[in-house]
C-alpha positions as CSV (number, residue, x, y, z in Angstrom):
1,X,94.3,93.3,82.9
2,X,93.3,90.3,81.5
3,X,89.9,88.2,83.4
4,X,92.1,85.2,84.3
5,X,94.7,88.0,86.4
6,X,91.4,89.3,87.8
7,X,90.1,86.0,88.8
8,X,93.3,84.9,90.4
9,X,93.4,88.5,92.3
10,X,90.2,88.2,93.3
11,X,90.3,84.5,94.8
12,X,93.7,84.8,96.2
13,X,92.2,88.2,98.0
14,X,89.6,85.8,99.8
15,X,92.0,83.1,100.8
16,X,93.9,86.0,102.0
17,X,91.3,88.2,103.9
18,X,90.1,85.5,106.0
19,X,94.1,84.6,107.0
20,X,94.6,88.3,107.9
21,X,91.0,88.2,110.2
22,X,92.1,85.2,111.6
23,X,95.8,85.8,112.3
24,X,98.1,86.9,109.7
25,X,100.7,87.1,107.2
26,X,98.3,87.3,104.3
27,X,100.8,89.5,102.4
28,X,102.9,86.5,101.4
29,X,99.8,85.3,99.3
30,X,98.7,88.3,97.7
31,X,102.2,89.7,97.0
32,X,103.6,87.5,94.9
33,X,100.2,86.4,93.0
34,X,100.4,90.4,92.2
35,X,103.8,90.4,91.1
36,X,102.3,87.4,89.2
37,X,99.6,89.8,87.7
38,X,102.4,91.6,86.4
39,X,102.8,94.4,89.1
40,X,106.5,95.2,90.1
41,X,107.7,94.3,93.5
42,X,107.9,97.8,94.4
43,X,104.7,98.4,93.3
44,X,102.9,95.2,94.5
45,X,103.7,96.3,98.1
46,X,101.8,99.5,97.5
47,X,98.9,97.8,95.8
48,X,98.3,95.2,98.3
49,X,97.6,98.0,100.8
50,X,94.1,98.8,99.3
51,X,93.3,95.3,99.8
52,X,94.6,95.3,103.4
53,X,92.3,98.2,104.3
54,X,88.9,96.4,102.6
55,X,89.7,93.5,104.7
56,X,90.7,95.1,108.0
57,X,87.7,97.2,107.4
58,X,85.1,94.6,106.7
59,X,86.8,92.4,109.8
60,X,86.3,95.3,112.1
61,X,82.6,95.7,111.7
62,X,81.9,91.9,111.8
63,X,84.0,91.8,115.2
64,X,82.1,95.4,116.1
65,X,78.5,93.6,115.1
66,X,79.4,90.6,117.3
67,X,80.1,92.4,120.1
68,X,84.3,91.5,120.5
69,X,86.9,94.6,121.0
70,X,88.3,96.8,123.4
71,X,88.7,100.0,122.6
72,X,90.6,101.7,125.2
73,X,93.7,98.5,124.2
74,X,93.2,100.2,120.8
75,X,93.6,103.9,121.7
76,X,96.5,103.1,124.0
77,X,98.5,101.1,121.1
78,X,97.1,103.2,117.8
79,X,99.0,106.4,118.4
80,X,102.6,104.8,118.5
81,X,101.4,102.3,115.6
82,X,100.3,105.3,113.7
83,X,104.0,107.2,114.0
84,X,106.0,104.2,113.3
85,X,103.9,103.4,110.3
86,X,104.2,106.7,108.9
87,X,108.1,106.4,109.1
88,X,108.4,103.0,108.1
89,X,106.4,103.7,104.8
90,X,109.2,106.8,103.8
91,X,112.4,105.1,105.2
92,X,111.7,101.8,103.1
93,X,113.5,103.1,99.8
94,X,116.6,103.4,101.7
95,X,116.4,100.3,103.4
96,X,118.1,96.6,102.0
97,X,114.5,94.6,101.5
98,X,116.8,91.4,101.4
99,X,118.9,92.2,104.7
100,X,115.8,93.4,106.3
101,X,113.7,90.1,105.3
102,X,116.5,88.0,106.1
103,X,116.8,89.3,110.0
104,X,113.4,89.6,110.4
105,X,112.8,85.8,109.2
106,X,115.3,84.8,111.9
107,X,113.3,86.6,114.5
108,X,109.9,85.0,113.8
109,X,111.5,82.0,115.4
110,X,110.9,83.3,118.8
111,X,108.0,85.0,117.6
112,X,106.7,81.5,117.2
113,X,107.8,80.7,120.6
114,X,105.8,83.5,122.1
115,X,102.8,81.8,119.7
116,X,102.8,78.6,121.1
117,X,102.6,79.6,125.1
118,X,99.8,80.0,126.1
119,X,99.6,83.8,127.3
120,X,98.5,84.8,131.1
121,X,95.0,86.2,131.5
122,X,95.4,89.5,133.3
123,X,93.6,92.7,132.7
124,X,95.5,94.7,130.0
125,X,95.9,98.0,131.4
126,X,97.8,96.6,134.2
127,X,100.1,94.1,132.1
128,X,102.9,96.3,130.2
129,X,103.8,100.0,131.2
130,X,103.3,102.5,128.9
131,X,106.8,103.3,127.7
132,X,106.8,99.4,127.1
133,X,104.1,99.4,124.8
134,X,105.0,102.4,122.7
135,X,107.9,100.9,122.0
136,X,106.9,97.7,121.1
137,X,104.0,99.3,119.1
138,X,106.2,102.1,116.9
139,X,108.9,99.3,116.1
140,X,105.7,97.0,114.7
141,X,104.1,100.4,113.3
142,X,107.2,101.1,111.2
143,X,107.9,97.3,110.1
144,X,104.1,97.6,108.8
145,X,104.3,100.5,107.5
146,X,107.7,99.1,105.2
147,X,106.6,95.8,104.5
148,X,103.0,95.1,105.8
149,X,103.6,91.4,105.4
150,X,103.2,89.4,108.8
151,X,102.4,92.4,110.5
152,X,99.1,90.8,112.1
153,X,101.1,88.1,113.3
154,X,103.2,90.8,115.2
155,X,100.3,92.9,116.8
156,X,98.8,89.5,117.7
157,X,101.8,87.9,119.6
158,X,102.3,91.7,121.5
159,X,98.9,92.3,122.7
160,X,98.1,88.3,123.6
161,X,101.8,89.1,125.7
162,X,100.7,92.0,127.1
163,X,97.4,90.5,128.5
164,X,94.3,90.1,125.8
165,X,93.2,86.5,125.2
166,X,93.3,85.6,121.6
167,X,89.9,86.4,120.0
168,X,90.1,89.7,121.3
169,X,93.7,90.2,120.9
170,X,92.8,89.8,117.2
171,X,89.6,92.5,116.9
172,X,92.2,95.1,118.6
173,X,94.7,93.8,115.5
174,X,92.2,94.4,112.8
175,X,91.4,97.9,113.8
176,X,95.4,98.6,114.3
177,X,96.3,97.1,110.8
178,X,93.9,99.3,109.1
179,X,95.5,102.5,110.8
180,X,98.9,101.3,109.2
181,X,97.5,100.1,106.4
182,X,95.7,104.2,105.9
183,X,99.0,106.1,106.8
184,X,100.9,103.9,104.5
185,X,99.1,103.9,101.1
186,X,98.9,107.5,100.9
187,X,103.0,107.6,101.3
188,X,103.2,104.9,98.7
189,X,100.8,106.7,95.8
190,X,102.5,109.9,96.0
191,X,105.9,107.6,94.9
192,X,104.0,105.7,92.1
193,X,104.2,102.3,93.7
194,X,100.3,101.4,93.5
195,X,98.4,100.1,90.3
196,X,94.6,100.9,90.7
197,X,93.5,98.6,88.5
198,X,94.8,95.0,90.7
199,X,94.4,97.0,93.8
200,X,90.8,97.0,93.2
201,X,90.6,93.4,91.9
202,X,92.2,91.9,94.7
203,X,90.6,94.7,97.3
204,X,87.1,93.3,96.4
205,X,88.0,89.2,97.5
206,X,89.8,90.9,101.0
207,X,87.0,92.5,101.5
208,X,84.7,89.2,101.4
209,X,87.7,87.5,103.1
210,X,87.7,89.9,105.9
211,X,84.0,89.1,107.3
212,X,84.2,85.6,106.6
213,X,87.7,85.1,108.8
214,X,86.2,87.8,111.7
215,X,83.2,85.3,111.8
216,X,85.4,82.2,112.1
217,X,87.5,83.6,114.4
218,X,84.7,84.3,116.5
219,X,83.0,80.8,116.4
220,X,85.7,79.1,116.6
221,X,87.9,81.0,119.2
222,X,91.7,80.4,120.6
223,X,91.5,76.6,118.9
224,X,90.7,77.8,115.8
225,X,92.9,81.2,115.8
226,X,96.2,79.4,117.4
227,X,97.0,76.5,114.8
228,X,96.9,79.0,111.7
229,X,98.6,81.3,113.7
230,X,101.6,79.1,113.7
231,X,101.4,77.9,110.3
232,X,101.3,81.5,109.4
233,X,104.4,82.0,111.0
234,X,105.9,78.9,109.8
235,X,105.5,80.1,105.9
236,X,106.3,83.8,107.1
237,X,109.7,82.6,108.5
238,X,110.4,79.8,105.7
239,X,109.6,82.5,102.8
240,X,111.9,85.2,104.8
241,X,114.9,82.7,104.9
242,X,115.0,81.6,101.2
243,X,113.9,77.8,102.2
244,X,111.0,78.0,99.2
């Protein structure tokens, strides 16, 4: 690799930790700026995953040190996210990426909906049944698990639905991503989609991102977390669709 491709990887990794802390859809940056670096598609979706975990992890422990979480909303959602991830990542060779993208960009419109109302506080054990959320959680578990991309903005939207307010809704999200983000790399390794060399260059500016978006996210709350939500979905959806 040349310095300016590790600069860029690096930089864009920041940018794009701190999105992923503070809602999602960070993907869409560091994707492209690897298939930029001269990764293959293919193999940029593998690579980014190191980079997803550095940041989820780093996130995690600044939510952990400042006291935000719930842990029994993450042990009731991590089992089915864990499953669907793991299928996810070995089905994605057979699926269309284009005829996937393309429905699921259409469906971030009421996604955006759902991001807009302002959810009902209600204690989160008592909000969805069980069946409910294991299916909601496996179908977001595999989608992450294929594409990774917008995934945050999917765990978000679910459990602010289901009953968590916003800034925690986001610590439980963190912890979640990193369990897909684990399950998945492995699958995509063993198929020779991942290039350690960018994976480590844009791993190390997540990783800074991560902390620095868990501490804004913190401070600044729903006001802060709610407005780059949307935009996040607003570029998620635009990108799926082909309109830039």
């Amino acid at each position: 690799m040349e310095v300016w491709q590790i600069v860029v990887l690096a930089i864009g990794g920041l940018v794009a930790g701190a999105i992923n802390s503070i809602a999602g859809g960070a993907s869409l940056l560091t994707v492209p700026l690897l298939v930029i670096a001269g990764v293959p598609g293919n193999a940029a979706n593998g690579t980014n995953r190191l980079g997803v975990i550095t940041a989820s992890a780093t996130a995690s422990l600044e939510f952990r040190r400042k006291g935000v979480g719930d842990s029994r909303r993450v042990w009731k959602v991590l089992t089915p996210v864990v499953a669907g991830s793991l299928a996810g990542s070995l089905l994605v060779s057979q699926l269309s990426d284009a005829t996937f993208e393309r429905i699921f960009g259409i469906l971030m419109v009421p996604i955006l909906i759902l991001s807009v109302r302002k959810p009902k506080q209600q204690l989160a054990e008592d909000s969805w049944p069980l069946w409910l959320t294991i299916a909601v959680f496996f179908g977001i578990g595999m989608y992450g698990g294929a594409f990774q991309a917008g995934i945050g903005l999917l765990i978000i939207v679910a459990l602010s639905r289901s009953g968590l307010d916003l800034v925690t809704a986001n610590s439980v999200k963190v912890l979640v991503n990193l369990a897909v983000s684990l399950v998945a790399l492995p699958v995509f390794v063993s198929q020779g989609f991942f290039d350690l060399a960018p994976a480590v260059a844009l791993a190390a500016g997540f990783a800074a991102g991560g902390a620095i978006g868990a501490n804004v996210s913190v401070r600044g709350g729903e006001r802060v977390i709610r407005p780059v939500m949307i935009a996040a979905v607003l570029a998620f959806s635009g990108r799926l669709l082909g309109l830039y």
